[in-house]
C-alpha positions as CSV (number, residue, x, y, z in Angstrom):
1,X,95.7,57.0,79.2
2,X,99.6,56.4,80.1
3,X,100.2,57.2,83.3
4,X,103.2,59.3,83.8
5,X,106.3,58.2,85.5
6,X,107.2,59.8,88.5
7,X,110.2,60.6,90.2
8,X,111.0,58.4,93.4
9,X,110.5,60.5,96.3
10,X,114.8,60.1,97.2
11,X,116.0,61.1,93.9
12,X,113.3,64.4,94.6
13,X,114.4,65.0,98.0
14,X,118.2,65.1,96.7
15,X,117.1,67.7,94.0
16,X,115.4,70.1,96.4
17,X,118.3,69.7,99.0
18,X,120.6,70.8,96.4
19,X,118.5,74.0,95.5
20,X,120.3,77.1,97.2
21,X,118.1,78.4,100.0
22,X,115.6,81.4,98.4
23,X,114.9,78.1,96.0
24,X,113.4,76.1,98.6
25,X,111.7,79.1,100.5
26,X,110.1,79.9,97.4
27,X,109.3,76.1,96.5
28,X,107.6,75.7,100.3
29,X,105.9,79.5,99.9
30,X,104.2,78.2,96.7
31,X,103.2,75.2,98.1
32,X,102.0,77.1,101.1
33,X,99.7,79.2,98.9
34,X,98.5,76.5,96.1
35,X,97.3,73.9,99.2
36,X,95.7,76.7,101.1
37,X,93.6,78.3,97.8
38,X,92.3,74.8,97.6
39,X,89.9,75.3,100.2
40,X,89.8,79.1,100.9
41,X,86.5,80.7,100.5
42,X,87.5,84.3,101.0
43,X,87.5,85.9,97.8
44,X,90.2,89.0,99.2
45,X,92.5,86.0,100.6
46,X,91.8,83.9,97.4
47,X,93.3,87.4,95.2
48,X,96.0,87.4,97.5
49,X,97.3,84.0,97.0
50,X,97.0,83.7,93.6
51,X,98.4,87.0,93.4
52,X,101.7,85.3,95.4
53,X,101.9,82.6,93.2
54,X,102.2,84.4,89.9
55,X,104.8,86.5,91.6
56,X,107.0,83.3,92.3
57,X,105.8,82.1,88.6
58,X,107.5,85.3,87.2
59,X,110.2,85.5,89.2
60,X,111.4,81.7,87.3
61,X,109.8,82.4,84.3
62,X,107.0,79.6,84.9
63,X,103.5,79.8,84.1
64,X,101.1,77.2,86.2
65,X,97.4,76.9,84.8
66,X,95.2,77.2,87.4
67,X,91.3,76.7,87.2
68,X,88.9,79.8,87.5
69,X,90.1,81.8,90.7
70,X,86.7,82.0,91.4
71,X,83.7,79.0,89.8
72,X,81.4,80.4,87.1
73,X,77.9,80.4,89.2
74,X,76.2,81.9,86.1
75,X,75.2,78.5,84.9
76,X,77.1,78.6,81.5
């Protein structure tokens, strides 16, 4: 597989200095939330989150996919 050409982190830092303020906010609240579901356990807190990131997902018209909230234990 091609790997996909990234960005230099400068020319990425620039972009998101340039963002007005609720940008970045939001940017560093998603962030926040996607790195912390990663390794939550709590399935009340785990709702939550995701619930936080579709909100910031709406609110730009994005749509992320995400694995299972939860992983299938049934076996199947």
């Amino acid at each position: 597989m091609a790997e996909k050409p990234q960005l230099p982190a400068a020319v990425i830092q620039a972009i998101y200095e340039r963002l007005p303020a609720v940008v970045r906010i939001d940017i560093q609240n998603y962030l926040f939330a996607w790195d912390w579901l990663q390794s939550e356990t709590n399935g009340d807190t785990r709702a939550h989150l995701i619930s936080e990131l579709e909100r910031i997902e709406r609110k730009y018209g994005i749509t992320v996919e995400r694995k299972k909230s939860r992983p299938d234990r049934s076996g199947q």
